[in-house]
Backbone as CSV, one residue per row, in Angstrom:
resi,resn,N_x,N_y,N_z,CA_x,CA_y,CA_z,C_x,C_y,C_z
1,UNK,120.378,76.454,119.365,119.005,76.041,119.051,118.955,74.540,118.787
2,UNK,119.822,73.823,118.141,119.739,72.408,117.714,120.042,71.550,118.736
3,UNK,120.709,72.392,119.918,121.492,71.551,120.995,120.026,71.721,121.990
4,UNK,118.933,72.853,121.981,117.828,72.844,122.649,116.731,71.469,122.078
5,UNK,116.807,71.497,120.944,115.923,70.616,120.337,116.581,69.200,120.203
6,UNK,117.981,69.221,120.440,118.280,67.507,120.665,118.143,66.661,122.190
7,UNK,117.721,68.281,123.224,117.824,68.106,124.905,116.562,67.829,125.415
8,UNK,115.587,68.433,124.299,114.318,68.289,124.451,113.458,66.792,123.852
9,UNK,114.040,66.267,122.693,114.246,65.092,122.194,114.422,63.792,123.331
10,UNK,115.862,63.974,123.725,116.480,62.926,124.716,115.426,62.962,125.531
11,UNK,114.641,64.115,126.251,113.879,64.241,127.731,112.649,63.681,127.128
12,UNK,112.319,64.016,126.333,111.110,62.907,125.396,110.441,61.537,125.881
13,UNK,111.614,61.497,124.713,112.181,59.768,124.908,112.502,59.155,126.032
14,UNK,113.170,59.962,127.088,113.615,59.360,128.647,111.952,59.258,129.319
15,UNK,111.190,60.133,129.253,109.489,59.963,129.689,108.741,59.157,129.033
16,UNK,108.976,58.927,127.364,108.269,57.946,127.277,108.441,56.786,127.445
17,UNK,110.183,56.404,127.387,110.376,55.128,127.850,109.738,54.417,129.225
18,UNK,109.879,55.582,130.348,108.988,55.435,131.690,108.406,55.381,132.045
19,UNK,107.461,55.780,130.889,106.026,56.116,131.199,104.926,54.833,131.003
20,UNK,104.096,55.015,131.502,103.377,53.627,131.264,101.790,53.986,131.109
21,UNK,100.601,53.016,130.469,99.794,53.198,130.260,99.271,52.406,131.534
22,UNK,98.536,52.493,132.865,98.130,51.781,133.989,96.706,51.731,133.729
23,UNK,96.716,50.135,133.698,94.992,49.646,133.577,94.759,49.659,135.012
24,UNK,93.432,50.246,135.435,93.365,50.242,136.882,92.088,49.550,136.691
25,UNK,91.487,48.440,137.490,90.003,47.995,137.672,89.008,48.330,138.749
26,UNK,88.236,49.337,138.523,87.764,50.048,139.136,86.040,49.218,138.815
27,UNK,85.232,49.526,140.293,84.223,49.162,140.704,83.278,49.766,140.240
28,UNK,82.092,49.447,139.274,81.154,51.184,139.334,80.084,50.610,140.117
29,UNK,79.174,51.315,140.043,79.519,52.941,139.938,79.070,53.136,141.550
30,UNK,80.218,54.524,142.345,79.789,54.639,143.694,79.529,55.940,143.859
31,UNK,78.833,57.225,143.033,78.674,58.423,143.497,78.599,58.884,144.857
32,UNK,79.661,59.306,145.193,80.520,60.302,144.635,81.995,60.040,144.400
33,UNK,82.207,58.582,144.837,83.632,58.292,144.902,84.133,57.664,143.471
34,UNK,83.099,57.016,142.894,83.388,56.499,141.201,82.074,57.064,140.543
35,UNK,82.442,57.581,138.919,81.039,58.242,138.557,81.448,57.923,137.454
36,UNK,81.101,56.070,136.883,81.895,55.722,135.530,81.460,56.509,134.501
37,UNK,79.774,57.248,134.301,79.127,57.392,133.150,80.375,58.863,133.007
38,UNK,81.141,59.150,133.582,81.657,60.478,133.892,82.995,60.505,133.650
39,UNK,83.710,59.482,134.221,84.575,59.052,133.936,85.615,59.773,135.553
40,UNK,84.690,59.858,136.278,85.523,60.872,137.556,84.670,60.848,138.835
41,UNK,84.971,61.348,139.758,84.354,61.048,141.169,85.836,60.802,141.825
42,UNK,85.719,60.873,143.232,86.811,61.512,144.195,87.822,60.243,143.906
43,UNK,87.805,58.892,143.891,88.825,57.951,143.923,89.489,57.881,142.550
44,UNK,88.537,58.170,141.287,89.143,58.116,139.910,89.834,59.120,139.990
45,UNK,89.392,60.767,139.952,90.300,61.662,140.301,91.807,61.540,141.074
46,UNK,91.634,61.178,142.541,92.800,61.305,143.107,93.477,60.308,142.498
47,UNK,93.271,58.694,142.171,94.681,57.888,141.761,95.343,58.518,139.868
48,UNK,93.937,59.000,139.670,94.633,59.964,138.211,95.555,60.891,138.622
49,UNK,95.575,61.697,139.598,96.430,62.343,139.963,97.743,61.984,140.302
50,UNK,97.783,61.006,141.290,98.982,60.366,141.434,99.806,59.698,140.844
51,UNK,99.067,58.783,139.829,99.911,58.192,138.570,100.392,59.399,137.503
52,UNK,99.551,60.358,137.319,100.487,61.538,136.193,101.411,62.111,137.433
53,UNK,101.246,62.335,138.547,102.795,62.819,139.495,103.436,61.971,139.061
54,UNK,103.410,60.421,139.007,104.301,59.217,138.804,104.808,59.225,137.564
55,UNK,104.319,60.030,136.313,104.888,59.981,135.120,104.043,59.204,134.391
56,UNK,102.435,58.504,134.995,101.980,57.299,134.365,100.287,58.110,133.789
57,UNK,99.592,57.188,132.542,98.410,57.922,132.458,97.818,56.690,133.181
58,UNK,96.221,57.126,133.525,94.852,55.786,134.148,94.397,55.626,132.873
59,UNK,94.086,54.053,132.825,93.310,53.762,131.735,92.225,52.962,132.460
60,UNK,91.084,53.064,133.051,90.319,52.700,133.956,89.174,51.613,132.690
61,UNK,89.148,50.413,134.122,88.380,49.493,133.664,87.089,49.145,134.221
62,UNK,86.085,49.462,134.085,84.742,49.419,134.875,84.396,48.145,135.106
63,UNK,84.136,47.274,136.409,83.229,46.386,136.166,82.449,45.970,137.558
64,UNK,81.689,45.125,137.304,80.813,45.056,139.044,81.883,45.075,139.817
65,UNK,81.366,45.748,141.353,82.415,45.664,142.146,82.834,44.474,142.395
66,UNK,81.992,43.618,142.988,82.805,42.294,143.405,83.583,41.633,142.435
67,UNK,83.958,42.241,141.047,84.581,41.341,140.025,86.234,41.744,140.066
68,UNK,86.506,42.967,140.992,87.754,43.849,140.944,88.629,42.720,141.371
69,UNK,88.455,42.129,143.011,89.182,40.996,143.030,89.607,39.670,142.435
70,UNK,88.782,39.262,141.851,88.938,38.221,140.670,89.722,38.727,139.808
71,UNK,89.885,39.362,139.148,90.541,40.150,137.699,91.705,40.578,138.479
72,UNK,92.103,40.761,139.747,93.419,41.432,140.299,93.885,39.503,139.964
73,UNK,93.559,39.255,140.649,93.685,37.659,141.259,94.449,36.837,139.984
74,UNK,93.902,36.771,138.691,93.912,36.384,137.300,95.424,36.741,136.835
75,UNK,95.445,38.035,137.122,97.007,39.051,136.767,96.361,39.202,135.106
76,UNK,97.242,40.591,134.834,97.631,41.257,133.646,96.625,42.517,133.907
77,UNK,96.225,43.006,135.213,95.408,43.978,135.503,96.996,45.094,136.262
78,UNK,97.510,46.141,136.296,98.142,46.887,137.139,97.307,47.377,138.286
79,UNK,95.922,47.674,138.332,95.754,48.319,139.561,94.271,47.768,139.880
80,UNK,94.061,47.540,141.274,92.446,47.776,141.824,92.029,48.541,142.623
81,UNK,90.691,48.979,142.358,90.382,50.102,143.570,89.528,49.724,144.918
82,UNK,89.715,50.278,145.670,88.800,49.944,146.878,89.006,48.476,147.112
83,UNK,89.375,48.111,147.840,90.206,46.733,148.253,90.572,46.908,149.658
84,UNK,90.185,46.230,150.195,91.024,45.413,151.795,90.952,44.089,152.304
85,UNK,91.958,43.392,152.971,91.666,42.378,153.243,90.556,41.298,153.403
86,UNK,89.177,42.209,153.625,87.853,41.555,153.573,87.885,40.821,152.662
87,UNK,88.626,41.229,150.978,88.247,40.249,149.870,89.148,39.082,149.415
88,UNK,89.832,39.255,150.256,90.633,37.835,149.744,91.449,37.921,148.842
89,UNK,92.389,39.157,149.109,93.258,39.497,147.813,94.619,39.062,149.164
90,UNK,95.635,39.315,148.815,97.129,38.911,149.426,97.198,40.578,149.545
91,UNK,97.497,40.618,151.222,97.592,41.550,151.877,98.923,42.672,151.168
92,UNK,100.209,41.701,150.895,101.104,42.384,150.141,100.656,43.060,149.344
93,UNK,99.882,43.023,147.789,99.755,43.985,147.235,99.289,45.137,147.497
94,UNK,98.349,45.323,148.672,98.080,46.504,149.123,98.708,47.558,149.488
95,UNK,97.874,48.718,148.996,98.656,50.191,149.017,97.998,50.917,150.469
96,UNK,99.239,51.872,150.700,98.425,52.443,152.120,96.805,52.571,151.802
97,UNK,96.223,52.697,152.771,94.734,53.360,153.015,94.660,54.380,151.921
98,UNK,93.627,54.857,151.115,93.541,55.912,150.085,92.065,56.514,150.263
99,UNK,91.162,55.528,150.749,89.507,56.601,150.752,89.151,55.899,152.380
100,UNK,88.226,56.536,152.808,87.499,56.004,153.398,86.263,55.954,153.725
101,UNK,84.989,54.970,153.865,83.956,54.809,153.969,82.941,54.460,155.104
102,UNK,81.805,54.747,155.290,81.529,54.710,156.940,79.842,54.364,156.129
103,UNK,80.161,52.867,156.056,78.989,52.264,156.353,77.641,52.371,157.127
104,UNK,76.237,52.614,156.592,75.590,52.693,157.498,74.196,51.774,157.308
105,UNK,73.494,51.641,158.269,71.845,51.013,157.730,70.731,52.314,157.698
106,UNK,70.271,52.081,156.807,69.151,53.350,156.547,68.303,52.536,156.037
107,UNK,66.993,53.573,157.134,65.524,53.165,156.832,64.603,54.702,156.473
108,UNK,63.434,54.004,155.928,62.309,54.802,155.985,62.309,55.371,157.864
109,UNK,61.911,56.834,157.370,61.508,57.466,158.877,59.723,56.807,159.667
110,UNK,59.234,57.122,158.333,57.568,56.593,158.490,57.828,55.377,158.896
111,UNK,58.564,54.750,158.707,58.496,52.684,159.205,58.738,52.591,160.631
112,UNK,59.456,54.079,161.730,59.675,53.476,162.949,60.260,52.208,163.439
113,UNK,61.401,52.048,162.499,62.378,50.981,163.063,63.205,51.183,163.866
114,UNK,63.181,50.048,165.334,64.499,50.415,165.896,65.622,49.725,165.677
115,UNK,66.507,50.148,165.109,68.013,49.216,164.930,68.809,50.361,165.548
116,UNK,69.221,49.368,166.261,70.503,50.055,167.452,71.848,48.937,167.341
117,UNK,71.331,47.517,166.425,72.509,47.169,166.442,72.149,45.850,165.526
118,UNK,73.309,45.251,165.105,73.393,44.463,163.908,71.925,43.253,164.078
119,UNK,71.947,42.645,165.146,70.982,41.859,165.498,69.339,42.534,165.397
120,UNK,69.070,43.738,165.024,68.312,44.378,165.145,67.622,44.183,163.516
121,UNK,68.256,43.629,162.483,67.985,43.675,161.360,67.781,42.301,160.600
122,UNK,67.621,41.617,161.937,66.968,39.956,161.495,65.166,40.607,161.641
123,UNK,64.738,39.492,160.659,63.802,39.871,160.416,63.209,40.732,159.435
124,UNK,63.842,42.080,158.694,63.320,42.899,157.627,64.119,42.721,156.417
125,UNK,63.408,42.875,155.565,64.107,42.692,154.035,65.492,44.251,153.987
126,UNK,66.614,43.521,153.579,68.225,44.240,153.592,68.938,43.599,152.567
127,UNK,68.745,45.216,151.921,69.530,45.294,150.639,70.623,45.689,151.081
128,UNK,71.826,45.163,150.193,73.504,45.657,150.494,73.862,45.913,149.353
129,UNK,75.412,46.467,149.372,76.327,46.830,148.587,76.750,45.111,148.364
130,UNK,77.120,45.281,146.656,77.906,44.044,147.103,79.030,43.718,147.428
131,UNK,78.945,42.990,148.303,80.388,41.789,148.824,80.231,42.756,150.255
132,UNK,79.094,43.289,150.559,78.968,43.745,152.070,79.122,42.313,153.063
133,UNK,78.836,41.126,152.614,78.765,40.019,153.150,80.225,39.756,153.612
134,UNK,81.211,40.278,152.786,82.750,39.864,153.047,83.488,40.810,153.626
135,UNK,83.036,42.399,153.484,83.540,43.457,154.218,83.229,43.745,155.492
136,UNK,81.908,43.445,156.000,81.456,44.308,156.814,81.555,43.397,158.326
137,UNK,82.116,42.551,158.354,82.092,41.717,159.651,81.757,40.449,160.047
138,UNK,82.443,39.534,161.023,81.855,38.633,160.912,80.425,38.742,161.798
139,UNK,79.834,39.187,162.589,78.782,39.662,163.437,78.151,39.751,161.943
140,UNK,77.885,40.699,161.343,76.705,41.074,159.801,76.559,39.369,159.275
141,UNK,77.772,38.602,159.073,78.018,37.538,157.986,77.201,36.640,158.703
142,UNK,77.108,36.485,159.747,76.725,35.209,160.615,75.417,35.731,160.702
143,UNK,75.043,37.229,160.715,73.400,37.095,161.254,72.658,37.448,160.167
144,UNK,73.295,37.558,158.835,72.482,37.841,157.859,72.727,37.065,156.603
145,UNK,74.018,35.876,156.399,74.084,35.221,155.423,72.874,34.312,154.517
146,UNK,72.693,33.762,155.508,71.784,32.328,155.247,69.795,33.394,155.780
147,UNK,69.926,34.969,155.005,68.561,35.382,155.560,67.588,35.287,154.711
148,UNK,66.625,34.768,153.707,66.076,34.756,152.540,65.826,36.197,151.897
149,UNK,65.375,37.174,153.055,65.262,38.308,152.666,66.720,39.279,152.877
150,UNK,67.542,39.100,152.658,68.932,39.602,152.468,69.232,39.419,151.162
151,UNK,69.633,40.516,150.750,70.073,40.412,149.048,71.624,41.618,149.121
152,UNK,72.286,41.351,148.252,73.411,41.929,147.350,73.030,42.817,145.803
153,UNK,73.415,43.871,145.742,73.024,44.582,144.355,74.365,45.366,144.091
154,UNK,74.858,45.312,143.050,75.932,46.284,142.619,75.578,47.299,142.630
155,UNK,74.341,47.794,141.518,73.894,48.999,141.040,73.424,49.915,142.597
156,UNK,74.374,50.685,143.336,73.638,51.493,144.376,72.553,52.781,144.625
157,UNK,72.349,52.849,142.983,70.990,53.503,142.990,69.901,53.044,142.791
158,UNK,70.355,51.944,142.654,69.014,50.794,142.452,68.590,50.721,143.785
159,UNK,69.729,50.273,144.539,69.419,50.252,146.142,68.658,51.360,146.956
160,UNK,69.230,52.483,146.067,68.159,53.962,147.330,66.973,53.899,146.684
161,UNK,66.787,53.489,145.506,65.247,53.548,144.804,64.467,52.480,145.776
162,UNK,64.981,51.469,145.954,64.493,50.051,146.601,63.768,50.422,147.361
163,UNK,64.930,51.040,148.177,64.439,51.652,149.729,63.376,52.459,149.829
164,UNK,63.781,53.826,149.158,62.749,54.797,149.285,61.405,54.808,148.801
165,UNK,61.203,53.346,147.854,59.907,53.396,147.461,59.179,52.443,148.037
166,UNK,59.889,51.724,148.978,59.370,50.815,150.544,59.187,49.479,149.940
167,UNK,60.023,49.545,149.357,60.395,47.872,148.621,61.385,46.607,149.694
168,UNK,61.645,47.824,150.019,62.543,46.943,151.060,62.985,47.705,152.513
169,UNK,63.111,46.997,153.594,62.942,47.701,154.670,64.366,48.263,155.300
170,UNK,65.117,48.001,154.602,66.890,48.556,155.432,67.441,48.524,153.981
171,UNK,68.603,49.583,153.816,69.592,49.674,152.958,70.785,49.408,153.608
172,UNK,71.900,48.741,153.247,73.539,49.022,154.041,74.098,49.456,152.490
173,UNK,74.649,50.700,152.907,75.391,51.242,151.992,76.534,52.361,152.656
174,UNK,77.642,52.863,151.813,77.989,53.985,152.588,77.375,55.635,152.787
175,UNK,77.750,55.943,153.864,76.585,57.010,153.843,76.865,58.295,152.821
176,UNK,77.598,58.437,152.290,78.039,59.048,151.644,77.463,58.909,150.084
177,UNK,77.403,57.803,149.978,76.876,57.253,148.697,75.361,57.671,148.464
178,UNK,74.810,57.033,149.907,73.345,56.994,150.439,73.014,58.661,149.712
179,UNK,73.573,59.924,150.405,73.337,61.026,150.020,73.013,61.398,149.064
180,UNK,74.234,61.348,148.221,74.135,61.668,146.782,73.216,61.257,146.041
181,UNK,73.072,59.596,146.434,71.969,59.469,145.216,70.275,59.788,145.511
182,UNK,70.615,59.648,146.684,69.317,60.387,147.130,68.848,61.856,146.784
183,UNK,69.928,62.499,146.675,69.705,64.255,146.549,69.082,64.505,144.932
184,UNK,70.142,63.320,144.113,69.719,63.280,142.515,68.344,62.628,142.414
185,UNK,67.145,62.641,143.152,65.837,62.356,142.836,65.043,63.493,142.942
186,UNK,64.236,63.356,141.811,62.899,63.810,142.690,62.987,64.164,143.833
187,UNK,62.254,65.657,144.313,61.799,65.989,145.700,61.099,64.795,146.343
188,UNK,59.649,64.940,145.515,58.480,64.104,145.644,59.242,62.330,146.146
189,UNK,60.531,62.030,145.696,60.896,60.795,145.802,61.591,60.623,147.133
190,UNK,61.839,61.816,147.974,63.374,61.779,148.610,62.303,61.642,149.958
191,UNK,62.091,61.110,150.402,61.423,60.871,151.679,62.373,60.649,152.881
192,UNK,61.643,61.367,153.831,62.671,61.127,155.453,63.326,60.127,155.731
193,UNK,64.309,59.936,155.699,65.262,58.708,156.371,66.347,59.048,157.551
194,UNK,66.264,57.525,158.330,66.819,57.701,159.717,68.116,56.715,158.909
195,UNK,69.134,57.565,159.552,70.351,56.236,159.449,70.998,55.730,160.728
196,UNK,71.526,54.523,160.762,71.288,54.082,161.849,72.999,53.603,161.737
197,UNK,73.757,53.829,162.558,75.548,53.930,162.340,75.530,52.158,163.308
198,UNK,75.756,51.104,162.486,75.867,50.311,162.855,77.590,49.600,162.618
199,UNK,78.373,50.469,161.771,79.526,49.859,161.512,80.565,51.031,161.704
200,UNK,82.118,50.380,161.986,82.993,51.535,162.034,83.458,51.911,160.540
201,UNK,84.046,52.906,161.064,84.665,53.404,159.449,85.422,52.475,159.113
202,UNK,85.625,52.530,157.358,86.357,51.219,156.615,87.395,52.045,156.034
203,UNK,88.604,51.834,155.821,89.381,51.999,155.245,90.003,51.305,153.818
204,UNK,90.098,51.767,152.589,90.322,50.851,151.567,91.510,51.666,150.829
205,UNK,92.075,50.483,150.620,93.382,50.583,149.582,93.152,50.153,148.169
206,UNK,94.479,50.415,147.210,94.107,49.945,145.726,95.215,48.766,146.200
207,UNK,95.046,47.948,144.900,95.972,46.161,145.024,96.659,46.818,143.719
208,UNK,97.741,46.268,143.826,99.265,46.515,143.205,99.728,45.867,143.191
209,UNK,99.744,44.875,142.082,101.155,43.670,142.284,102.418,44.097,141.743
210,UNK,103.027,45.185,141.225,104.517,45.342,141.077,104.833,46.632,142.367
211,UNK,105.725,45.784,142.804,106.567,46.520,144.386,106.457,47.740,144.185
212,UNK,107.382,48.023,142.970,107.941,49.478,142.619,106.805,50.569,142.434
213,UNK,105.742,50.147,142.067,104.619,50.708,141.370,104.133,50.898,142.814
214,UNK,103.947,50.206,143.827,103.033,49.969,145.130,104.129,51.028,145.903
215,UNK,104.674,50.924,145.999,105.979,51.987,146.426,105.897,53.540,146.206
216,UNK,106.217,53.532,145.059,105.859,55.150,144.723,104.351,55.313,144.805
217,UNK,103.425,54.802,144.562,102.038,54.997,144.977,102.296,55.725,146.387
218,UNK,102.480,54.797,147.366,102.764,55.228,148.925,103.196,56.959,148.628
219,UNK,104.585,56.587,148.417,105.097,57.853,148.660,104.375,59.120,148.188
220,UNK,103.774,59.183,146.944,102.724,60.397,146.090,101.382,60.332,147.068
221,UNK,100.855,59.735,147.340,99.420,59.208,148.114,100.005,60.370,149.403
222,UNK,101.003,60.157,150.129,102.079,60.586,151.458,101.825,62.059,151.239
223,UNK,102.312,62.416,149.746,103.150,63.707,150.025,101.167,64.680,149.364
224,UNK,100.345,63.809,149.252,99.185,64.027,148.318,98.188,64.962,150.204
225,UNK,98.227,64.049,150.645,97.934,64.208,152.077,98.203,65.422,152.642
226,UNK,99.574,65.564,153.166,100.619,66.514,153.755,100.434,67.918,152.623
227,UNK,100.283,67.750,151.268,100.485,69.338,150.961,99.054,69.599,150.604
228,UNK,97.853,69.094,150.982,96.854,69.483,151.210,95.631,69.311,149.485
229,UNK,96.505,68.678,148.794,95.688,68.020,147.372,94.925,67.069,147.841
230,UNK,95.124,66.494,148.007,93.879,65.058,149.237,93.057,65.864,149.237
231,UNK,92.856,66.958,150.420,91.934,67.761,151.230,91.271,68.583,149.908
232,UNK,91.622,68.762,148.950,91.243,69.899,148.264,90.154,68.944,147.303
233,UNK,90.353,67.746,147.353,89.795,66.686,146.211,88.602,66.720,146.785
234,UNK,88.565,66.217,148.440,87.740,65.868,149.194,86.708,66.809,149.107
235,UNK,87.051,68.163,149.611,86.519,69.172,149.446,85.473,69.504,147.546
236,UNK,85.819,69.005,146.838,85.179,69.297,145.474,84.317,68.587,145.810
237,UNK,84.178,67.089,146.540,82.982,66.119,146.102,82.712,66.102,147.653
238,UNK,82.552,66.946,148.216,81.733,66.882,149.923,81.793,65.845,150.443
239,UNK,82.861,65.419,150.364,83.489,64.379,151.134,83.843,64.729,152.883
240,UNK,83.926,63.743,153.806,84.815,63.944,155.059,85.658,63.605,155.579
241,UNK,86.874,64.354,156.089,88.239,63.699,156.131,88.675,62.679,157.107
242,UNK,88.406,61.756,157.268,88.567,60.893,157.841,90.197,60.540,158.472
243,UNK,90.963,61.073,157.548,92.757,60.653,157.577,92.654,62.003,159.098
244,UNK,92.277,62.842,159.042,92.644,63.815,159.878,92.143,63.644,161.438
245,UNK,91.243,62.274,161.444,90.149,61.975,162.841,90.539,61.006,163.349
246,UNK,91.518,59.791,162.447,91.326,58.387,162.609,92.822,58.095,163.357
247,UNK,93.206,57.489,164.192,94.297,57.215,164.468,95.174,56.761,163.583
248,UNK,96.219,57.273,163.773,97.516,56.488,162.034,97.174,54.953,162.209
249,UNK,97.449,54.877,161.090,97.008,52.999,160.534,98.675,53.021,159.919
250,UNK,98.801,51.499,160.882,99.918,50.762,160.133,99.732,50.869,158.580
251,UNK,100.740,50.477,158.030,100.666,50.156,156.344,100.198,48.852,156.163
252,UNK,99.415,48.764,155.417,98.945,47.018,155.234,99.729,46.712,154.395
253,UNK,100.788,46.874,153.924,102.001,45.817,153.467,103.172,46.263,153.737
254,UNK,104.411,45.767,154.227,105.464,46.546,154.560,106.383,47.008,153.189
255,UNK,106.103,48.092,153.197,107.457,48.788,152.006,108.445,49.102,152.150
């Protein structure tokens, strides 16, 4: 019995020495993929998952999205979410691909807009996600930077309210996002909308500046995929699997 309780002791102590508390800086709020007031949604979930496989707890840090890169940038942050090269972080810290998002433009149905393509959206007032200006292309950047009626908003339910109450004539958001917050209104509020698929799917990683940490991420993320926990996450928040449609993607940093 004493030799159980000195084995159980040592194994303790060997986990807590290893174990680590991971500040991750996470974007809010993106229902269904971040749901800060909640503390969960499909991307908080799955990297919680993978850091307790890793032995580690999330201690998640909310702040506007576009502030995730700055605060990676600064250091004394361990993790960021939703990140790709668009923002100007150093490609090295990046972790394989982990969500993915499929951008779209959505309008009022009653407005009879035709957008069939990026150039199609000079001219009407377009609300974005922010730092859509740095993700979404140089084609979007060049024809909508310098537009007076082009704006940036963090808050993306601010954005479907915008829209749907004909405040503004185009949303770019992901469509996924678009849904949800749309479904959480009012009937009376949720009016017909056309979406209009003007961008390819995006792929985003978290930023990791210690190797080891970016490393085993990979590998849990790998084996998260393959035994079908990914799929099962996806599945809770009506998500679509994108990893299963998309051609394999190199690793954006070599491990």
């Amino acid at each position: 019995m004493h030799y159980i309780v000195v084995l159980f002791f040592i194994l303790f102590c060997s986990h807590a020495a290893f174990a680590k508390q991971i500040e991750v800086v996470v974007g809010w709020t993106k229902p269904p993929y971040v749901i800060s007031e909640e503390d969960s949604g499909f991307e908080l979930e799955l990297v919680r998952a993978i850091l307790l496989e890793m032995g580690h707890d999330m201690s998640p840090i909310y702040v506007p999205f576009g502030r995730t890169a700055s605060m990676l940038k600064k250091g004394g942050m361990d993790m960021g979410l939703t990140l790709n090269p668009g923002h100007e972080i150093d490609p090295a810290m990046l972790t394989d691909a982990y969500v993915y998002y499929q951008n779209v433009a959505v309008s009022r149905t009653d407005r009879n807009f035709e957008i069939n393509e990026i150039q199609d959206l000079v001219g009407h007032s377009v609300i974005a996600f922010q730092t859509a200006i740095s993700v979404l292309g140089e084609e979007f950047k060049n024809t909508l930077a310098h537009q007076k009626n082009y704006m940036e908003l963090a808050q993306q339910d601010r954005q479907v309210s915008l829209l749907l109450l004909g405040s503004v004539d185009v949303a770019v958001l992901d469509r996924n996002i678009f849904q949800y917050v749309k479904h959480q209104l009012p009937v009376e509020k949720q009016h017909n909308t056309t979406i209009h698929e003007l961008f390819p799917v995006s792929s985003y990683s978290a930023a990791i500046p210690d190797d080891q940490l970016r490393r085993q991420f990979n590998k849990v993320l790998a084996q998260f995929i393959k035994d079908g926990r990914y799929q099962s996450l996806l599945d809770e928040f009506g998500l679509f699997n994108f990893v299963e449609v998309l051609p394999s993607e190199p690793a954006q940093n070599p491990n």
